[in-house]
C-alpha positions as CSV (number, residue, x, y, z in Angstrom):
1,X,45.1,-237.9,-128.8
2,X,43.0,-237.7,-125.6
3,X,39.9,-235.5,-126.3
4,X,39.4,-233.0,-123.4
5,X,36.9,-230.5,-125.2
6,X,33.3,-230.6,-126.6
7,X,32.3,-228.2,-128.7
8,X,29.8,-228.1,-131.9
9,X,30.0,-226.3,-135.1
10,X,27.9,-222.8,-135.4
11,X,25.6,-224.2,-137.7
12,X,24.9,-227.4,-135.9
13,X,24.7,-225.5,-132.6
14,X,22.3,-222.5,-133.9
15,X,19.6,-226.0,-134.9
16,X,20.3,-227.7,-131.8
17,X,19.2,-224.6,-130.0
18,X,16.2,-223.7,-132.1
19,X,15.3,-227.7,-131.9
20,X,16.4,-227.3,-128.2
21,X,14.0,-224.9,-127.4
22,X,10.7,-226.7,-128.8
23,X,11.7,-229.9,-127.5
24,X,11.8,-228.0,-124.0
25,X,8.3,-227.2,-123.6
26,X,7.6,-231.2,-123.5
27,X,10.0,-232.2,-121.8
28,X,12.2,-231.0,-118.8
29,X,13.3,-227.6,-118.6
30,X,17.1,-226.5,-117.9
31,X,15.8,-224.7,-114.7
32,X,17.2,-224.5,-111.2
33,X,14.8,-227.2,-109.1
34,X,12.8,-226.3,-106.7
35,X,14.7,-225.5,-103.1
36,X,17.5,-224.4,-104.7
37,X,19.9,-222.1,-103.0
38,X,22.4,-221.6,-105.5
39,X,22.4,-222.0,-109.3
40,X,25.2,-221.3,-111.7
41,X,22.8,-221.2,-114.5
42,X,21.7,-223.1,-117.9
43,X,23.9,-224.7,-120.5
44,X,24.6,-221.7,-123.0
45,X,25.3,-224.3,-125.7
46,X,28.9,-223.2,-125.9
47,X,30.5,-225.5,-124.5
48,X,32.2,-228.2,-121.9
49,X,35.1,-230.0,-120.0
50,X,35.1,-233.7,-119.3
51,X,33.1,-234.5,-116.3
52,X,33.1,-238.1,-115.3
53,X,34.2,-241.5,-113.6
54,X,35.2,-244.8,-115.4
55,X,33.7,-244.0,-118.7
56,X,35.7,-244.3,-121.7
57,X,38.4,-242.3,-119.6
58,X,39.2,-242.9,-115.8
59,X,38.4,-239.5,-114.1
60,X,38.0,-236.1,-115.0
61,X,35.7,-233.7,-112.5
62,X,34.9,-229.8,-113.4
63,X,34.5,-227.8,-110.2
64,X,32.6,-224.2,-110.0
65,X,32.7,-221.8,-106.8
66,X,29.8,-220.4,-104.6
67,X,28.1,-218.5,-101.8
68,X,26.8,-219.4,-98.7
69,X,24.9,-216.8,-97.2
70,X,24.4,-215.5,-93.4
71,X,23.7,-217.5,-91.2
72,X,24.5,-220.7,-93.1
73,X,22.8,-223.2,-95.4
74,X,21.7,-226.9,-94.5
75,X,22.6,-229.1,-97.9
76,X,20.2,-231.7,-98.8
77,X,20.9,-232.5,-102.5
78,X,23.4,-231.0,-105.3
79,X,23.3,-231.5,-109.2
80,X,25.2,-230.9,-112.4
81,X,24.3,-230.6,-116.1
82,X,26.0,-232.6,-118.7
83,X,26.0,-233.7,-122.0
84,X,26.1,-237.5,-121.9
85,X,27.5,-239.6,-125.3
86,X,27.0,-243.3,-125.2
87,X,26.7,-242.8,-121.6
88,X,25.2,-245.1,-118.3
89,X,25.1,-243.7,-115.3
90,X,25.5,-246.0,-112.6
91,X,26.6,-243.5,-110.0
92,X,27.6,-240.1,-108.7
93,X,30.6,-238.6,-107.3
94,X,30.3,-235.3,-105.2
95,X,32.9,-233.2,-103.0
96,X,32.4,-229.4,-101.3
97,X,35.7,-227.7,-101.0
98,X,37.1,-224.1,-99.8
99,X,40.0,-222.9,-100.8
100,X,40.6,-223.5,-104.2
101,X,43.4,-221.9,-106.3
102,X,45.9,-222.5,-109.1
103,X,47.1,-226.2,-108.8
104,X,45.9,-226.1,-104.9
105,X,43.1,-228.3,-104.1
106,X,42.0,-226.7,-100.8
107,X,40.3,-228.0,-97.8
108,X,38.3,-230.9,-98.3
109,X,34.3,-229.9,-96.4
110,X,32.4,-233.1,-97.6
111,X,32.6,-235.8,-100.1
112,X,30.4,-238.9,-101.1
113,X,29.4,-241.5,-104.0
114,X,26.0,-242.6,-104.6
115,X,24.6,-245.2,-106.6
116,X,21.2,-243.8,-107.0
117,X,21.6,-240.8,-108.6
118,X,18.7,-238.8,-109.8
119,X,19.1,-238.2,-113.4
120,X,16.4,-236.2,-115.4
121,X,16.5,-235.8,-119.4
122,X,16.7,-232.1,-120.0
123,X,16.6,-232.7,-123.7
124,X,18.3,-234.8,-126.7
125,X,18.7,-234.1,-130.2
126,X,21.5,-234.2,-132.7
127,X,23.4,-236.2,-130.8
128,X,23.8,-234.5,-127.9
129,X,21.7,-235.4,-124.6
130,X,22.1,-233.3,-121.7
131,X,20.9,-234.6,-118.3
132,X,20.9,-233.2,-114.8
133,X,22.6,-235.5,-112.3
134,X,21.4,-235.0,-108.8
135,X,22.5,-236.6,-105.5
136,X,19.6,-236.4,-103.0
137,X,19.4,-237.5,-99.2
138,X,22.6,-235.0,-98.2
139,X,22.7,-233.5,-94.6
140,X,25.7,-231.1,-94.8
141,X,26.1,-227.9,-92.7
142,X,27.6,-225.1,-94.7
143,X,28.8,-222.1,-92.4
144,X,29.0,-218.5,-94.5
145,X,31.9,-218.2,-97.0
146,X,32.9,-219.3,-100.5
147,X,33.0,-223.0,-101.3
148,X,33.8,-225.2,-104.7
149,X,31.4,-227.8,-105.6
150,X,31.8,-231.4,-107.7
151,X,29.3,-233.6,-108.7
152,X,30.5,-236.1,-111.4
153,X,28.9,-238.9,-113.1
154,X,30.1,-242.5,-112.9
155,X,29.7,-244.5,-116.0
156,X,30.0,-248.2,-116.3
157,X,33.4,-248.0,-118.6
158,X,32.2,-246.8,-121.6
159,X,30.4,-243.4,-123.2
160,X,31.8,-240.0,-122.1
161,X,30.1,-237.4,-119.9
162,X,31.1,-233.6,-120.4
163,X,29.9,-230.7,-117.9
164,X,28.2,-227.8,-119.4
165,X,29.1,-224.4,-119.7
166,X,26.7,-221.7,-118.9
167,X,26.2,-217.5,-118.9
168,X,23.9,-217.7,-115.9
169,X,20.0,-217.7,-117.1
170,X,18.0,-218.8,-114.6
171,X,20.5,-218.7,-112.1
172,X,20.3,-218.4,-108.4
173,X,22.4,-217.0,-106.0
174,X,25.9,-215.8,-106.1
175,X,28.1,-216.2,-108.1
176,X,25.3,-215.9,-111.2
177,X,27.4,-217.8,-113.8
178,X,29.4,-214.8,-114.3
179,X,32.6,-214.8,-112.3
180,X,34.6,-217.4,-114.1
181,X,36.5,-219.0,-111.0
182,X,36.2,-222.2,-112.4
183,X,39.0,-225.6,-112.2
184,X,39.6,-228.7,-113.4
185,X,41.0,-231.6,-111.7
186,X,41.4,-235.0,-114.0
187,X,44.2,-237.5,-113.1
188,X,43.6,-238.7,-116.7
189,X,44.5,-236.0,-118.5
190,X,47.3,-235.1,-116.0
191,X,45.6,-232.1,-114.4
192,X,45.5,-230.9,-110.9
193,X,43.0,-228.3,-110.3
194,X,44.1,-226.2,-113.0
195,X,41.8,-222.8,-113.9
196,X,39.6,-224.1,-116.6
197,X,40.6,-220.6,-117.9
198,X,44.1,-222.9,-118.8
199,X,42.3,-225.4,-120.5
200,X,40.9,-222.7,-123.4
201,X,37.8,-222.7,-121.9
202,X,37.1,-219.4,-119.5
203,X,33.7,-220.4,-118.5
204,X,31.1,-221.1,-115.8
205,X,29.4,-224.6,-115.3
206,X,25.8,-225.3,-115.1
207,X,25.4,-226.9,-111.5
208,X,23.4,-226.2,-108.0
209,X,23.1,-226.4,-104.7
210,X,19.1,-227.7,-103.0
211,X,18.3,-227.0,-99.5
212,X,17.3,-224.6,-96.9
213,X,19.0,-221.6,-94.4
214,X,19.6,-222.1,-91.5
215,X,17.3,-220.0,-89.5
216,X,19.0,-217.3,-87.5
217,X,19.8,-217.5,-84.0
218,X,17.2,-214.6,-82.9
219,X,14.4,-216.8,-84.9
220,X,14.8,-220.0,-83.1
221,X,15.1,-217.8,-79.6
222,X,11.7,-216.3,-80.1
223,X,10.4,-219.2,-81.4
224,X,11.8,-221.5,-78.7
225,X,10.1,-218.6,-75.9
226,X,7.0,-219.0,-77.7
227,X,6.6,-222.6,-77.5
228,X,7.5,-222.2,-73.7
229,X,5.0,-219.5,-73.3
230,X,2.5,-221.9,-74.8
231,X,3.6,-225.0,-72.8
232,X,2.9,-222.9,-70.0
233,X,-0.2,-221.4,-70.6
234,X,-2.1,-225.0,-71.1
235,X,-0.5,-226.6,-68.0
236,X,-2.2,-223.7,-66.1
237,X,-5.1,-224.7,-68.2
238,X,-5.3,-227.7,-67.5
239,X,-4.2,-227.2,-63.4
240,X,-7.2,-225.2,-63.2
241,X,-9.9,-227.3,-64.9
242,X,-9.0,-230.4,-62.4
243,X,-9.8,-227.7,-59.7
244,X,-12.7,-226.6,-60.8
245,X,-13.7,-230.3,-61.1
246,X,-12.6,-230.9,-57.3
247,X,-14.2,-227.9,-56.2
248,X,-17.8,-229.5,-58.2
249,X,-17.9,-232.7,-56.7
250,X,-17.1,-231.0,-52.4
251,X,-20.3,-228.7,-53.6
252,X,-22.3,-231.6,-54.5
253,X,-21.5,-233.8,-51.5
């Protein structure tokens, strides 16, 4: 039977999260990094879907909807959360979409794979490690509007790699982990971006979006003026200091 779900008993849950939280304060903390635009919000320890590339299955990729905000938003990195079992990360997978609905995929904005992923240890006990898996060195231009984002680990064939629910602490941005607009795409498990709502799980998934706004229009006007303005003022400067020099040297003689 092919295992779609993670999930922990109560007990076993309530000690991870009590270990969870002491293991925390040495080590990395579930917390949006810095330059982050958007963040759906920590893992709530209740939890995931399959999230991942040639592990133990062939695909499976959990995709979670945001905001870009007036005037627009230049991408340089995004991340997910996961909970990894047995698993190597060799890579990462990562796609923007817009239009996203009930067995509709949408428009495709940007995609990539990467085989340097940044992946940071958010903690690991009882079995379960959780790791933030982050794709750096992006240059995307998102205009305003609502977008879905993917980025999925990619294993070397074995281990399994599960994206995390979350309730939205620490998030940034909108949506705050609370809108529950979530799908699920997995060729695998012969899914095709299916409401993760379908799936028994009607949640939000810890993942982000790291990068700057784009400054408005007005901004880059005033600024561009004022550089002008400046450019100006030390030419005239500069103009009159050579004349004053001339006009030294027909004194002299």
């Amino acid at each position: 039977m092919k295992n779609k779900y993670y999930s922990v008993s109560r007990a076993a849950l309530l000690a991870l999260a009590l270990t969870a939280a002491l293991v925390l304060n040495t080590a990395a903390i579930a917390q949006p990094p810095p330059g982050s635009l958007w963040y759906n919000g920590d893992w709530d320890f209740n939890n995931g879907l399959p999230n991942e590339r040639n592990t133990a299955i062939t695909q499976a990729a959990v995709y979670d909807d945001f905001n870009v905000t007036a005037p627009g938003w230049h991408v340089t990195a995004l991340f997910s959360d996961n909970a990894f079992f047995a698993m190597t990360v060799t890579g990462a997978d990562w796609e923007i979409r817009t239009g996203v609905s009930e067995g509709n995929g949408g428009t495709l904005v940007a995609n990539g794979t990467t085989n340097s992923p940044v992946v940071t240890q958010i903690y690991c006990d009882f079995s379960v490690c959780t790791f933030q898996v982050e794709v750096t060195g992006l240059n995307v231009h998102l205009n305003p509007g609502m977008y879905w984002l993917n980025v999925t680990p990619v294993g070397n064939g074995n281990g399994r790699s599960y994206g995390l629910t979350t309730s939205g602490t620490h998030c940034v941005g909108t949506p705050c982990g609370n809108d529950q607009n979530a799908f699920w795409n997995s060729t695998y498990f012969g899914t095709y971006f299916t409401s993760t709502s379908n799936e028994g799980q009607p949640y939000d998934y810890s993942m982000g979006v790291i990068g700057t706004v784009v400054p408005e229009p007005a901004t880059v006007a005033l600024f561009t003026c004022g550089l002008g303005a400046l450019l100006i003022a030390l030419r005239r400067r500069r103009g009159l200091g050579k004349r004053r020099r001339v006009s030294g040297k027909i004194l002299t003689l």
